[in-house]
N, C-alpha and C positions, 0 to 999 in steps of 0.2 A: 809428268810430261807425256803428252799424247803427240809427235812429230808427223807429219804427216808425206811427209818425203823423205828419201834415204839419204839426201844430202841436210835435210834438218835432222834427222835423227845422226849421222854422223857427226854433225858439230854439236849436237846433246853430248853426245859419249866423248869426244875428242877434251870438251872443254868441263869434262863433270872432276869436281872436288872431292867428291867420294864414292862410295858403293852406290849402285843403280842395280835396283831389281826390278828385271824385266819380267812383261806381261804380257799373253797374248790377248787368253777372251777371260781370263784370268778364273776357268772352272776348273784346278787341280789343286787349289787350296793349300798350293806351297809360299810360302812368306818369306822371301830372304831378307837377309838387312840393307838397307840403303832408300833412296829415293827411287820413286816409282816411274820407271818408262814403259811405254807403252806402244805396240807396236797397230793397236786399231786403227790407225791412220792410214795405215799401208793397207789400201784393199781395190780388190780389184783383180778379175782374170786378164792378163795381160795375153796370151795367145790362148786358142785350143784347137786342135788339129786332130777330129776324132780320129779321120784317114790314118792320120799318124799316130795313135793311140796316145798323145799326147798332150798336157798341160800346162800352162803357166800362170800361176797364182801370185801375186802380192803377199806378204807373210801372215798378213792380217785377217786376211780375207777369209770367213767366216766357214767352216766345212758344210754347211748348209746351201752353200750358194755354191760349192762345188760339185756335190751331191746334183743338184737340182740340175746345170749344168749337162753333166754327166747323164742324168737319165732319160733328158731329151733326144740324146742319142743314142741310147739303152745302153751305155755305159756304166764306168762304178769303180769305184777305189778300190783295187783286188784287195789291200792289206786290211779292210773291216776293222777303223779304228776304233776303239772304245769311248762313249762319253760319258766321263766322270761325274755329270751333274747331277743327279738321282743318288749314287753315294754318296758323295762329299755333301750334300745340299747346298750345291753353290749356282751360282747364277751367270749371267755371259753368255757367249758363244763362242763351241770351240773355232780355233781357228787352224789353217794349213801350216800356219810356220809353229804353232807348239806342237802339233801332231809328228811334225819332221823332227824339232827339237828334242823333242820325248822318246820318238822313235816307238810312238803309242801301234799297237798292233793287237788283231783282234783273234779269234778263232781261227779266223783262214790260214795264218801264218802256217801250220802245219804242211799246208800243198803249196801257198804259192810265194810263203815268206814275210819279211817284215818289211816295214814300213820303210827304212832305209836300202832295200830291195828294188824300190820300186824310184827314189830319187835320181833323178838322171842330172840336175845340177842343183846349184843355189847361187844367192847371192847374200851377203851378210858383212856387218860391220864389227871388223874386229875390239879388243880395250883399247886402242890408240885413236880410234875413231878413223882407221884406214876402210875403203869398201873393196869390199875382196868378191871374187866371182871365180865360177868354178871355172879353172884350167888358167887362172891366170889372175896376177891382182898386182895394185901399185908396191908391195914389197918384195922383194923376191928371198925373203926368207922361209916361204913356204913351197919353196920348187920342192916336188915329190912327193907332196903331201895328198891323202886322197881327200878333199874339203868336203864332201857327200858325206861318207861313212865320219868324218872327223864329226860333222856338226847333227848327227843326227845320233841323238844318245846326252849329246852332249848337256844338255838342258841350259842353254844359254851363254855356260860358264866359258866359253872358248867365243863367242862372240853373238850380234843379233842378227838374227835368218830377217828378210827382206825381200826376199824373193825366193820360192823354189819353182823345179819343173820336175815331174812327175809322169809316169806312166799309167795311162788306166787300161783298163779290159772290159771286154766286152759284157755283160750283162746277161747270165744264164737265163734260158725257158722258165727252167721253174727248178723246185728240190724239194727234197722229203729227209726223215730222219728218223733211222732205222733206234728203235728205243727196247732197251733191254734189261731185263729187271729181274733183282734180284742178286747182282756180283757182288762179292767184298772188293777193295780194294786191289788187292793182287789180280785177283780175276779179271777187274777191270783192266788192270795195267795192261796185261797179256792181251786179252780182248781186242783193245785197241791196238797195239804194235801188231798182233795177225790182219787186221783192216787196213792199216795206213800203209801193209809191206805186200796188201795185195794188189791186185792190177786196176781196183776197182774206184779210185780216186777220190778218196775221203777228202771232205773240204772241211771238217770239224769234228772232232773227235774229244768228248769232256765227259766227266762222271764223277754225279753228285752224291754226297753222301751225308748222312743226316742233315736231308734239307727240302727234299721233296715229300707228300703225302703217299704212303705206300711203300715206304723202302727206298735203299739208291736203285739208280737207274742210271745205266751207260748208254749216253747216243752218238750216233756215226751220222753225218751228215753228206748226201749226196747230190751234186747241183750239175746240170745241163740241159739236154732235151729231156724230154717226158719218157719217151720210150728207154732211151738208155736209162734213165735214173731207175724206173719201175726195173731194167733186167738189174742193173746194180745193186738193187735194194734187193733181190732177190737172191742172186748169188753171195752177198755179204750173209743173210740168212743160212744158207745150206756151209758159207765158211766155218760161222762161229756156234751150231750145230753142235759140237762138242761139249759144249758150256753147258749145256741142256737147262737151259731160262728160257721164261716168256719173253716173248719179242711182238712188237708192235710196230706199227708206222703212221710215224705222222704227217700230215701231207704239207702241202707246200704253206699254207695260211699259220698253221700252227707251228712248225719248222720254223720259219723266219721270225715267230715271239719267240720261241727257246731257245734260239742263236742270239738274240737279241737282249734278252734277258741272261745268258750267259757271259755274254761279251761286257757288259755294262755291269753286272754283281748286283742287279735289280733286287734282287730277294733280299739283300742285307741294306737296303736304304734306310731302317728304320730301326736294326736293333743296336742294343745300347754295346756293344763288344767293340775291342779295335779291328780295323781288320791290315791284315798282314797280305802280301802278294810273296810267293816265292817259285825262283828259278832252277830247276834241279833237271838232272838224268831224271828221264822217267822211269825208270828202274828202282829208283832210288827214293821214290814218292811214296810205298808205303809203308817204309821204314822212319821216311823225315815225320809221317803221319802220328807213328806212336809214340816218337820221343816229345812230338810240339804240346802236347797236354790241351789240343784247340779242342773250342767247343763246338764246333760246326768248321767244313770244307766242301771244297769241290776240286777236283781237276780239270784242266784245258790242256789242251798243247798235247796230246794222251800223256797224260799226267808230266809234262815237262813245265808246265806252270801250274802252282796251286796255290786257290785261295782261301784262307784262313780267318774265321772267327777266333778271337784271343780275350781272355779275360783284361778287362781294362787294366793298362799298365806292368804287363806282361812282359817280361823280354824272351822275345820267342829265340832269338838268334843264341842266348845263351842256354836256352832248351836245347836247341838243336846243334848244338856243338858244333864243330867243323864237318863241312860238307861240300860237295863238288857243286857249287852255285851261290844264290845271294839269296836276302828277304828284305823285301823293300817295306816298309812302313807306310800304309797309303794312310789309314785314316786312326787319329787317334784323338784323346783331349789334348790342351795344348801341356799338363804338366808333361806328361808321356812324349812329345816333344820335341821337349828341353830337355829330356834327360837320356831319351835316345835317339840318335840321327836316322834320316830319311832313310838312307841310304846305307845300302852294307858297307862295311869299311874295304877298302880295297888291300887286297896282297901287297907287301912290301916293294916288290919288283912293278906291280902296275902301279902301284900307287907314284911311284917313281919318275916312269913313262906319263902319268898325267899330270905332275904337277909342271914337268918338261915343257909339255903342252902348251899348259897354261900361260906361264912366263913366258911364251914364245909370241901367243895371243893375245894375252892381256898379262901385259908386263906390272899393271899398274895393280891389277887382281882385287877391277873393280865392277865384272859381270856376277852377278849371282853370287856374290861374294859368300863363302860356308857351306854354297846350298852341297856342292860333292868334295869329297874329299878333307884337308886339313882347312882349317880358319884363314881366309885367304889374306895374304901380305897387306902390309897399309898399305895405304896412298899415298904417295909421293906429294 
């Protein structure tokens, strides 16, 4: 079902008999069980107010067309969301309501946050096929609820996005990316946490490690005018001076492929490993490193996200025992799975709170049915 209004797509959901897996531009290669809806109908920027640094998108509506949008006014989606398609080899285009729903966020998050950082409303139709909008909707069993942060993360399971509005920002001069070679992992970690806690306003901070030619190499990324970025680039050098490694800079042209190639995991599109994504204290990145037995990494987020090559069929989560964060399964065969979920399992206590959620939203626990959490309720 492809609906092409939010009143046809509400009476899809109001009047469906069973599970309905939802789809935006359908390139994150998650399969939940049910009938296939589809929110490519809905497209379309419904306001933009650069004045206002603001947008409103259809859920559907393609990040391409928002991008494009955005740049004619030298604007830009601060949160640099990732596009899956080059890993996953999948096809489509992403769109603004799974970017919301995903709560997908790219390198920048370190300065300017995540993706649901930046949602200023939505609109979306809950399991009962009610349409709910931010600050208000036909039930009133959501008074209090914050609906932004609820449906962004959520991955559909709480209802279908159909609308959001969005903040953008302005569009820097230009950036460079101060590259440093030579650190193990600890090194890097430090490295980065004295750049990010300097004055000098890191926009991207990642360190790769058995994955570049030449050794790993730590880069700090810095984005504004020319003259600031060059003094930035320069006092980040005299900071981490101590390290005593080669340091280089790459300028703006090559910068923006290795931000780009970092945010997307370009370099692992082709090999045969699963790959793993995990959430930690970065303090705590190069300890999870030794215990996960991967065969290639890198760090983002100065090592608060790290991405992992794994022997196919691996369970990296029982490698790494209990730890303060998650590891998500991005890409694996399909035995791998079935026999392990996307998703980390949640604590007893949140798991609790979500399934609360859920029943509250979709009582019937027929959005995304499995995809988070326990095997969701039958159908009524």
């Amino acid at each position: 079902m492809t609906p092409d209004t939010e009143a046809a797509l509400a009476e899809a959901i109001k009047s469906a008999s069973g599970p309905l897996a939802i789809e935006g531009g359908g390139t994150r290669g998650l399969q939940p069980r049910g009938e296939r809806l589809s929110v490519a109908g809905l497209t379309g920027i419904s306001l933009y107010e650069p004045g206002a640094l603001t947008i409103v998108a259809q859920a559907g509506t393609p990040v391409t067309a928002i991008n494009q949008a955005l740049a004619a006014e030298n604007q830009r989606l601060a949160f640099e969301p990732m596009d899956h398609r080059k890993l996953l080899n999948t096809s489509g285009e992403p769109t603004i309501g799974g970017i919301v729903a995903a709560n997908v966020s790219g390198p920048r998050r370190i300065q300017g946050g995540a993706a649901r950082d930046y949602a200023l409303g939505v609109r979306f139709v809950d399991g009962t096929g009610a349409i709910v909008k931010n600050g208000g909707r036909v039930m009133k069993n959501v008074t209090g609820y914050d609906l932004v942060k609820l449906m962004s993360g959520a991955h559909g399971t709480l209802g279908v996005l159909t609308e959001v509005s969005l903040k953008v920002l302005p569009r820097p001069e230009t950036q460079a990316t101060l590259m440093i070679r030579g650190l193990d992992d600890a090194q890097a970690v430090r490295a980065m946490a004295a750049a990010m806690g300097s004055p000098f306003e890191i926009t991207g901070a990642a360190h790769c490690a058995n994955i570049m030619e030449g050794g790993p190499v730590t880069v700090l990324r810095v984005e504004g005018f020319e003259a600031s970025v060059s003094y930035r680039i320069d006092r980040l050098k005299d900071l981490l001076a101590d390290f005593d490694a080669e340091m280089t800079v790459g300028d703006a042209k090559m910068s923006d492929w290795l931000w780009q190639s970092v945010r997307d995991v370009e370099l692992w599109a082709d090999v045969p490993e699963d790959i793993w994504r995990i959430s930690c204290k970065p303090t705590d990145a190069p300890a999870l490193m030794r215990r996960s037995g991967a065969v290639a990494w890198y760090f983002d987020w100065g090592g608060g996200r790290i991405w992992m090559r794994m022997t196919q069929g691996a369970d990296l989560r029982a490698a790494l025992g209990v730890f303060d964060g998650h590891a998500t399964l991005v890409r694996a065969a399909a035995a791998t799975r079935a026999a392990l979920p996307v998703f980390h399992p949640e604590a007893p206590g949140v798991a609790r709170l979500s399934e609360g959620l859920r029943a509250r939203f979709d009582p019937r626990g027929i959005l995304n049915a499995g995809l988070m959490g326990p095997v969701a309720r039958e159908v009524a």
